[in-house]
C-alpha positions as CSV (number, residue, x, y, z in Angstrom):
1,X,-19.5,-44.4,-1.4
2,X,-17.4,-45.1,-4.8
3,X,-17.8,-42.6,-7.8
4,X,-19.3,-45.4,-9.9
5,X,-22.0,-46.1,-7.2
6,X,-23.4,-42.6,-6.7
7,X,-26.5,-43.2,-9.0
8,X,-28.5,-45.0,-6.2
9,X,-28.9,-42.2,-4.6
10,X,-30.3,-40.4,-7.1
11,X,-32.6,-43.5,-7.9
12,X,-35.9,-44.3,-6.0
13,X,-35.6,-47.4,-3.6
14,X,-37.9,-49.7,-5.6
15,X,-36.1,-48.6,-9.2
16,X,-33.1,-49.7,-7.2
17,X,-34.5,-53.0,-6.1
18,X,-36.0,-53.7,-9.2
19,X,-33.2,-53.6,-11.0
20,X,-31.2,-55.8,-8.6
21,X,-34.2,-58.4,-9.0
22,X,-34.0,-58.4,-12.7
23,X,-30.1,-58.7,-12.5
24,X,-30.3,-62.1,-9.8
25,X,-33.0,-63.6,-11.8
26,X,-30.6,-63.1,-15.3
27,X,-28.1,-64.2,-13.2
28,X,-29.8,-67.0,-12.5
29,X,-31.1,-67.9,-15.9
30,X,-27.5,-68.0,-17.0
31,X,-26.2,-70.5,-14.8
32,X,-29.0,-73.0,-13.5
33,X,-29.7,-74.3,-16.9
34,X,-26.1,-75.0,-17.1
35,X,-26.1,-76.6,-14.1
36,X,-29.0,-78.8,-14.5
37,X,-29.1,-79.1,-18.0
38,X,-32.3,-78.4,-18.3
39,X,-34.1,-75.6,-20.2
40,X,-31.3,-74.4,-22.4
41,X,-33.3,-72.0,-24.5
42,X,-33.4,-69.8,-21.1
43,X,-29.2,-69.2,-21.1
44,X,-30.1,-66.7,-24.5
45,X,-33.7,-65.1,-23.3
46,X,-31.6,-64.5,-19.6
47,X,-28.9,-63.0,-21.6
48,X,-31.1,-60.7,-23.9
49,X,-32.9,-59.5,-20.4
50,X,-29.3,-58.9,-19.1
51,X,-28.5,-57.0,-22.8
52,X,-31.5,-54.8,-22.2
53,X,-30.4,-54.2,-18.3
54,X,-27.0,-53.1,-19.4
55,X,-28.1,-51.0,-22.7
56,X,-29.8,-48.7,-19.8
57,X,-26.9,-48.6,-17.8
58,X,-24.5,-47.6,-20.2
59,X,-27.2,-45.0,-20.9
60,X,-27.6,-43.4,-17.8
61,X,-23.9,-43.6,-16.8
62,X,-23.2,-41.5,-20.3
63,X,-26.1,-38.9,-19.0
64,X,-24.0,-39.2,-16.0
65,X,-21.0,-38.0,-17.5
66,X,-19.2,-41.1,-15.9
67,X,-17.5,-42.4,-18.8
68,X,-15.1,-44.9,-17.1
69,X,-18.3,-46.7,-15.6
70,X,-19.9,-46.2,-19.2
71,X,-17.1,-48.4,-20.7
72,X,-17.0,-50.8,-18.1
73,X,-20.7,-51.2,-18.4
74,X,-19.8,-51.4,-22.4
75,X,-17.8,-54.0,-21.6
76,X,-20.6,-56.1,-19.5
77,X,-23.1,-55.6,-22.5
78,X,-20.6,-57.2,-25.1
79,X,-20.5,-60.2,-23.3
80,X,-24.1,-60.4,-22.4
81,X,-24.9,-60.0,-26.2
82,X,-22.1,-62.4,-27.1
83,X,-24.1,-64.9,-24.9
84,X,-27.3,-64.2,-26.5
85,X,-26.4,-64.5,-29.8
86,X,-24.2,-67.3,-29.2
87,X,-21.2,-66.4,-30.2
88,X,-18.1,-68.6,-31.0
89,X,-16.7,-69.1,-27.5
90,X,-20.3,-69.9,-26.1
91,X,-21.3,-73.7,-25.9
């Protein structure tokens, strides 16, 4: 199992799925209204759900002491809070 990967299995099964849940459905939020053009005010509430998601990871991987995970999780969160906010490059 890859380095960055090893904090399943020090995670309960259902933390594990829950967080996989939370991260489709975000997923999801982001995209379908897109798609459909429908519901818009759902792209920046999926986006603040995906901000919390990825404050927690960057959390635990620092705990973790896995910094290169930590800064490519960093990365993840600046784009999901540029999407929230709706930054310049966001239509």
């Amino acid at each position: 199992m890859a380095d960055a990967a090893r904090w399943v299995l020090d995670s309960k099964p259902g933390s594990v799925k829950a967080i996989g849940a939370l991260e489709i459905l975000g997923a999801v939020g982001l995209v379908l209204p897109a798609l459909l053009g429908i519901v818009p005010i759902l792209v920046p509430l999926a986006a603040s759900g995906l901000t919390l998601i990825m404050i927690g990871a960057v959390i635990m991987r620092i705990r973790r002491g896995e910094t290169k995970a930590a800064l490519g999780d960093g990365g993840y969160l600046a784009l999901t809070v540029l999407v929230a906010i709706g930054g310049p490059f966001v239509s």
